[in-house]
C-alpha positions in Angstrom: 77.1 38.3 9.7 77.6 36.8 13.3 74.3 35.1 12.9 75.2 33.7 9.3 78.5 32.5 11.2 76.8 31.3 14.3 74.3 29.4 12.0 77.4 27.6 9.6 79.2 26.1 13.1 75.8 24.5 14.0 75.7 22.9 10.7 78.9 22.2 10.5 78.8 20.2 14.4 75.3 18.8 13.0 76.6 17.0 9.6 80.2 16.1 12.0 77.7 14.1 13.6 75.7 12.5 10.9 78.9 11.9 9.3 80.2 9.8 13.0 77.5 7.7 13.9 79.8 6.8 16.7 79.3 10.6 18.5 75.4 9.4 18.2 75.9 6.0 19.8 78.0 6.8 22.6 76.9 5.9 25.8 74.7 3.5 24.2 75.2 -0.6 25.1 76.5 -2.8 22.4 73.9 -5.7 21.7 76.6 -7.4 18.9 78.0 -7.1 15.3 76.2 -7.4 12.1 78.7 -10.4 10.9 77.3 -11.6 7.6 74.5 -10.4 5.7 72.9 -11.4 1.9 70.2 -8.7 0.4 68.4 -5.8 2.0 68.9 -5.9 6.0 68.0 -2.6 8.0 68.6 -1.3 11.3 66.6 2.0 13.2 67.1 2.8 16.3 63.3 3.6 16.6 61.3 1.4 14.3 60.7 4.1 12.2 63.2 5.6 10.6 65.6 3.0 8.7 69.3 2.8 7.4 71.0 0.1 5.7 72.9 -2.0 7.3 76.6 -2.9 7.0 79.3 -5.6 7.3 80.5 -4.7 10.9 77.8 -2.3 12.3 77.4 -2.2 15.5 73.5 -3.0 16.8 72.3 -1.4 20.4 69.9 -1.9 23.1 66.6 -0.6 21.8 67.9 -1.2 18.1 65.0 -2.4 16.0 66.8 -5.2 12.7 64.4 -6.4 9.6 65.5 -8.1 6.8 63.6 -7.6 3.1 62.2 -10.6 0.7 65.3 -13.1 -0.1 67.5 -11.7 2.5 69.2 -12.8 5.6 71.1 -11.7 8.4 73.4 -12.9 10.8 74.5 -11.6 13.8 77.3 -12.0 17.0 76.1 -11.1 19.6 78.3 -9.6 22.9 78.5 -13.0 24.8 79.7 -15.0 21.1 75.9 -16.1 20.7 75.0 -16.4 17.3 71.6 -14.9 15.9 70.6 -15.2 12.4 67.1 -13.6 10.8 65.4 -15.4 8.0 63.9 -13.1 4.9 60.6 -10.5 5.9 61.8 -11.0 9.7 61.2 -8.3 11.8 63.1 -8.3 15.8 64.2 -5.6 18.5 66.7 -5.8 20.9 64.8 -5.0 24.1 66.1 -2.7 26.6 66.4 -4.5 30.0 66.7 -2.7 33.6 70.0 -4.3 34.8 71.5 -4.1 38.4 75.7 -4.3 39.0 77.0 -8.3 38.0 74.7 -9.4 35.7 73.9 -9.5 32.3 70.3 -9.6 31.0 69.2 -9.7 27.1 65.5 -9.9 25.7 64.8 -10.2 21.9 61.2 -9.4 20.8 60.5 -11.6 17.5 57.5 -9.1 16.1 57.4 -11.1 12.8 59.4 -13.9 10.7 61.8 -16.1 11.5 64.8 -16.1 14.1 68.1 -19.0 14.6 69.5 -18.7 18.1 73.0 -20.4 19.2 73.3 -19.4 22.2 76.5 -19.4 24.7 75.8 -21.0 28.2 74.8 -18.8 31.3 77.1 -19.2 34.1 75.8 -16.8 36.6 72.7 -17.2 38.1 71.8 -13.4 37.7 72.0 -13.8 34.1 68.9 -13.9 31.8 68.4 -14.7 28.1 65.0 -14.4 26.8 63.2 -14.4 23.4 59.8 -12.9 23.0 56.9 -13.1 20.9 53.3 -11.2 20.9 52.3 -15.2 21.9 55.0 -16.6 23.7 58.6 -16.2 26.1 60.9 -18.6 26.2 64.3 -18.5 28.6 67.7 -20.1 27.5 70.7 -21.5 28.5 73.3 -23.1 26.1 70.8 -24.1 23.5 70.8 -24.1 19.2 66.9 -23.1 18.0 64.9 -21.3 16.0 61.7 -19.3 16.4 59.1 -19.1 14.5 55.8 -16.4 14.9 53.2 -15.4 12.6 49.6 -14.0 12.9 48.0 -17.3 14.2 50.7 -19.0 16.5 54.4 -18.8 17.7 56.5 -22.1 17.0 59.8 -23.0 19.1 61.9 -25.8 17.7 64.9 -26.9 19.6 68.0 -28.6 18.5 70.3 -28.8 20.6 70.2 -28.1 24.7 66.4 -26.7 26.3 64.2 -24.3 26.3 62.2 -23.2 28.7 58.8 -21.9 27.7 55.7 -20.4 28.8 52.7 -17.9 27.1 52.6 -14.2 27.0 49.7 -13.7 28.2 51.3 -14.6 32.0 54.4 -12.9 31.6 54.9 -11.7 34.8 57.8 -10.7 36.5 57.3 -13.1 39.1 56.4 -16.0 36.8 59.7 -14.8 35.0 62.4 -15.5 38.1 60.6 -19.0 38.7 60.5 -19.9 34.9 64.4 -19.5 34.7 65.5 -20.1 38.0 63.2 -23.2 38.7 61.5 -24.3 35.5 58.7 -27.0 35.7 56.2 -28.6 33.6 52.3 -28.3 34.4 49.9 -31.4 33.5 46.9 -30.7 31.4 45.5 -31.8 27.8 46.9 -31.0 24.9 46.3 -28.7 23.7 45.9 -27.3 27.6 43.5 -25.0 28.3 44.0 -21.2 28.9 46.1 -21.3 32.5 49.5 -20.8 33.8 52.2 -23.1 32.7 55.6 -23.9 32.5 57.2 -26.3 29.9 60.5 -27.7 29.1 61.3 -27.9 25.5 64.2 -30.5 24.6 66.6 -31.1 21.6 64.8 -32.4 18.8 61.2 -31.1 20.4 59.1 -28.0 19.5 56.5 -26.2 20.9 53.6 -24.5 19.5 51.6 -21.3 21.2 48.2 -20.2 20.3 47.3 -16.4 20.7 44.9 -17.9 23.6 47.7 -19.0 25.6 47.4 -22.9 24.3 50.1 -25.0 23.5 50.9 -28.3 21.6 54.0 -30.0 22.0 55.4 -33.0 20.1 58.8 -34.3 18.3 60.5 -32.5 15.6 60.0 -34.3 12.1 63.5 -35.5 11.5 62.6 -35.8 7.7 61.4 -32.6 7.4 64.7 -31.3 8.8 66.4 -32.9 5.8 64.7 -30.2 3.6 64.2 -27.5 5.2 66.7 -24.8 3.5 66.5 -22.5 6.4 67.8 -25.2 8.8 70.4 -26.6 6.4 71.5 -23.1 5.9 71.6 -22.6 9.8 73.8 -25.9 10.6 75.9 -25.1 7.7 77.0 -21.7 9.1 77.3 -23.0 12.8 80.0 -25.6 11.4 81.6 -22.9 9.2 82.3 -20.2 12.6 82.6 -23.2 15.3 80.0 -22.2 16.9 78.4 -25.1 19.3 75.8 -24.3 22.2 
């Protein structure tokens, strides 16, 4: 009989915690608020196992987001950036050692596509970063979107800069100097595989070869004109006020 009643209380403090997600996520750090969503979007804290996502939910450090066929997701983020995720896009919020005064965020793009309006960095200590399998790119005050797929990662900027530079030399080193001191190295284009740094302005975009290449060039203002997921993007930014 105690047993029976020993083994009811566990179950009892088990489903009182399923049933308050909160108890599970305490002590984790917010990442932002899922703020608008159409279709199927997902959230796991592992990349495994998935629950739907809701109006409101609260995403985490280490949170992994996807978003199914015809769906899209948008989301505030802590500092009032905006981050939006196109249909069969797949991103993690990256957990980032911090020390005491600043604020540092990293989102890893594993497939799909991503819209970024992001709020300006004041402090120096701060960091904002967007990865890809193929390419990093730092950010301060900028409107943008990221592209990756199997062959290449695409950056196209609309508004403010970006500062870019291939995966393959992410270093920690070759980090601080990107953000803190960003500068562009000559070569061909595309440039062969070596270390590089480039600046990507409004109305430019960058694309990044798995071999650590890159082409840069104007965006095709016409092209913009069409492009749903663009229009859809600078539609919501007027509708929430939202302006790097």
């Amino acid at each position: 009989m105690k047993k029976l009643f020993k083994v009811n209380i566990c179950l009892l403090i088990y489903l009182s915690l399923v049933s308050f997600p909160s108890f599970a996520d305490a002590g984790r750090q917010a990442e932002g608020t899922i703020a608008f969503m159409i279709g199927d979007v997902f959230v796991s804290p592992t990349g495994k196992v998935w629950v739907d996502a809701d109006f409101d939910m609260k995403v985490y450090k280490g949170d992994w987001i996807k978003t199914g066929a015809e769906s899209r997701c948008e989301i505030t983020l802590e500092d009032g950036s905006i981050l939006r995720m196109e249909e069969n896009s797949l991103q993690c919020f990256e957990k980032v050692k911090t020390t005491s005064g600043s604020r540092k965020s990293s989102i890893l793009l594993s497939a799909g596509k991503i819209w970024l309006n992001a709020g300006k960095i004041v402090s120096k200590n701060d960091s904002f970063q967007v990865r890809t399998d193929k390419a990093v790119c730092a950010i301060r005050g900028t409107q943008f979107r990221v592209d990756t797929g199997s062959n290449h990662t695409r950056i196209s900027v609309y508004s403010g800069e970006v500062t870019t530079w291939s995966a393959l030399f992410d270093r920690a080193e070759y980090k601080d100097a990107a953000i803190s001191k960003p500068y562009p190295v000559a070569g061909p284009d595309p440039v062969s595989m070596e270390k590089w740094v480039e600046i990507v302005k409004a109305f430019q975009q960058i694309t990044i070869d798995a071999k650590g290449r890159y082409k840069k060039q104007d965006l095709d203002t016409k092209s913009l004109s069409e492009d749903t997921w663009v229009i859809w993007n600078m539609t919501r930014d007027e509708l929430t006020g939202i302006h790097p």
